[in-house]
Every structure is written in C-alpha cells, then in structure tokens.
Kinemage of the C-alpha trace (Angstrom):
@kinemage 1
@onewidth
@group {chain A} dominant
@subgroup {mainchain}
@vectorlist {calphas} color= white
{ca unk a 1} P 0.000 0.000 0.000
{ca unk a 2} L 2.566 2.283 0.627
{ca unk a 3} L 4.486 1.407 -2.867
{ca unk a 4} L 0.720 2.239 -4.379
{ca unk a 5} L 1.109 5.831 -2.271
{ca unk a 6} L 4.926 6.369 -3.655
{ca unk a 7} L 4.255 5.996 -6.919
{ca unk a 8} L 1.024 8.385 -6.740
{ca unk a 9} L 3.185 10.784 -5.217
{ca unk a 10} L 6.313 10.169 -7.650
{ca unk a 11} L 3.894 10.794 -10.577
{ca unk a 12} L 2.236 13.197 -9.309
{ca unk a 13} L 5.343 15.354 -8.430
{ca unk a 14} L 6.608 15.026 -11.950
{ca unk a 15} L 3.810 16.644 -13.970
{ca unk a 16} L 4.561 20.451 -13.784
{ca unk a 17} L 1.818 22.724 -11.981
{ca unk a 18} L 2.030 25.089 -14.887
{ca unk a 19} L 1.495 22.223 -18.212
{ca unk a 20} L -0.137 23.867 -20.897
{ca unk a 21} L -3.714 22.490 -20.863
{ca unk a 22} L -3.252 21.739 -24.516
{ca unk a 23} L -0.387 19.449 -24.143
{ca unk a 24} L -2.432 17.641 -21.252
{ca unk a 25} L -5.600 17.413 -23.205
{ca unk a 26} L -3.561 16.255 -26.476
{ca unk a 27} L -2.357 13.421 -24.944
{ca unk a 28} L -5.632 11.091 -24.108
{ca unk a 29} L -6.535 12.059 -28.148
{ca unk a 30} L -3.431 10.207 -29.304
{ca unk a 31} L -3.509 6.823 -27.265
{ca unk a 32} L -7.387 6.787 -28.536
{ca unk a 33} L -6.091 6.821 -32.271
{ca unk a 34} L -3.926 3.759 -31.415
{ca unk a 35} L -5.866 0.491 -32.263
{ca unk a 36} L -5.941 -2.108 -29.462
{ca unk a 37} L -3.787 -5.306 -30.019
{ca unk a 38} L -6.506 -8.013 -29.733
{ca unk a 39} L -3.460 -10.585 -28.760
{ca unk a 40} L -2.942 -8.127 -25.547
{ca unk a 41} L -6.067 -8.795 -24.146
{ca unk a 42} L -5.612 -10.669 -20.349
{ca unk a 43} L -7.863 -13.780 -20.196
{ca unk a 44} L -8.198 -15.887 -16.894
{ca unk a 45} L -9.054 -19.335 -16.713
{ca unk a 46} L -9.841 -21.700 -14.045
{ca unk a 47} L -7.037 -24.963 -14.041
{ca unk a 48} L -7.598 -28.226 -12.272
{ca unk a 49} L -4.579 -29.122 -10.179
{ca unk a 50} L -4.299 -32.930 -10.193
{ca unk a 51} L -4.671 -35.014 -7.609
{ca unk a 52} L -6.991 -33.152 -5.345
{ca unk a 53} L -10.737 -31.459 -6.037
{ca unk a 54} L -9.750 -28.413 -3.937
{ca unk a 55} L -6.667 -27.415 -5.982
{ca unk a 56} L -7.942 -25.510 -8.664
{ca unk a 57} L -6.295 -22.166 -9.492
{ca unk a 58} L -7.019 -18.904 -11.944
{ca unk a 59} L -4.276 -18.407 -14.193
{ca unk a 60} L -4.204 -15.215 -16.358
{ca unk a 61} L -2.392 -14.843 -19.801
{ca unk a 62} L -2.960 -12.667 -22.617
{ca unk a 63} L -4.421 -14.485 -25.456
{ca unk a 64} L -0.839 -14.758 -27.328
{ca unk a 65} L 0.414 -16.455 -24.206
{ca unk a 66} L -2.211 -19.081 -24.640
{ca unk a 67} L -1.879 -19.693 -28.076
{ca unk a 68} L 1.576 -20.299 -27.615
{ca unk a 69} L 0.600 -22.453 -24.756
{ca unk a 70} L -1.468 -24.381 -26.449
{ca unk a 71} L 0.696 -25.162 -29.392
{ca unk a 72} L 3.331 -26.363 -26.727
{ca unk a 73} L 1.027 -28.741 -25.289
{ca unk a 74} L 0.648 -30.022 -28.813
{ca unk a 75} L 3.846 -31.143 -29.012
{ca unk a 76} L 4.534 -32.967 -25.591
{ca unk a 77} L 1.217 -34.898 -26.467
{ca unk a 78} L 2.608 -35.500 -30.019
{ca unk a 79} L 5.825 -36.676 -28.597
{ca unk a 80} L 4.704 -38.912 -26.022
{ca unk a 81} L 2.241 -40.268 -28.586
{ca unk a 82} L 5.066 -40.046 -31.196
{ca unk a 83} L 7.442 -42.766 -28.693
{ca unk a 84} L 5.266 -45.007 -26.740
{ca unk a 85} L 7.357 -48.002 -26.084
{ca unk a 86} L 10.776 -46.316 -25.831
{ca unk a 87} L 13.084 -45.466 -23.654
{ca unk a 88} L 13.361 -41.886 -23.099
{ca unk a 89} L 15.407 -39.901 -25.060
C-alpha cells in the first residue's frame, strides 16, 4: 500500500503545476487513435490441479500467451504419442 502511495506521489510530483492544458488534453486524443492489439487482451481461466478437487487455481495470460501455450502442449502430447514403447530420449 505504501508502494501504491509512492508511486502516486512520484507521478504526481513530476507533472509540472504550470502544463499547458493543450499538451495535457492532447495526450488522451493520441492513445485513442492507437488500435488495441486483440493478442494483448488478459484472459483468466480456471485450471484443475491434479490429484486433489480443492486445488484448482485462476491463471491469467494474454491471449498470445495461450496460443503459444497451447501449441506447446501439442507437441509434448505429439511426442509422447510419437514414442510409446521407448526409452526416453
């Protein structure tokens, strides 16, 4: 809470009491030009921790993070799959 209070502070101390109202009210118009990145968008999903009924947890990527996820899933069920009956290698 305190960091939360610093940083407030820190930021708040920064912005000079005499900014041209222009240059503050520029600013919001240019970040609303920029298009969102629909990969940046923060989904949460419930997981099921094995071995107990009690153990599930949220876990919160954005949706590039799960797509690379699930691609490396893929491939450790394609490899086991890929050597069933031999040794590991």
């Amino acid at each position: 809470m305190i960091a939360f209070i610093l940083f407030f502070a820190l930021q708040a101390a920064a912005i000079p009491a005499t900014a041209p109202a222009a240059a503050v009210s520029a600013a919001p118009t240019a970040l609303a030009t920029a298009a969102p990145n629909p990969d940046d968008k923060v989904i949460c999903k419930q997981e099921d921790t094995t071995g107990t009924r009690l153990g599930a947890h949220k876990v919160c990527m954005t949706r590039a993070q799960w797509r690379v996820q699930a691609v490396q899933d893929r491939d450790v069920v394609k490899h086991a799959q890929e050597n069933i009956g031999y040794a590991h290698q």
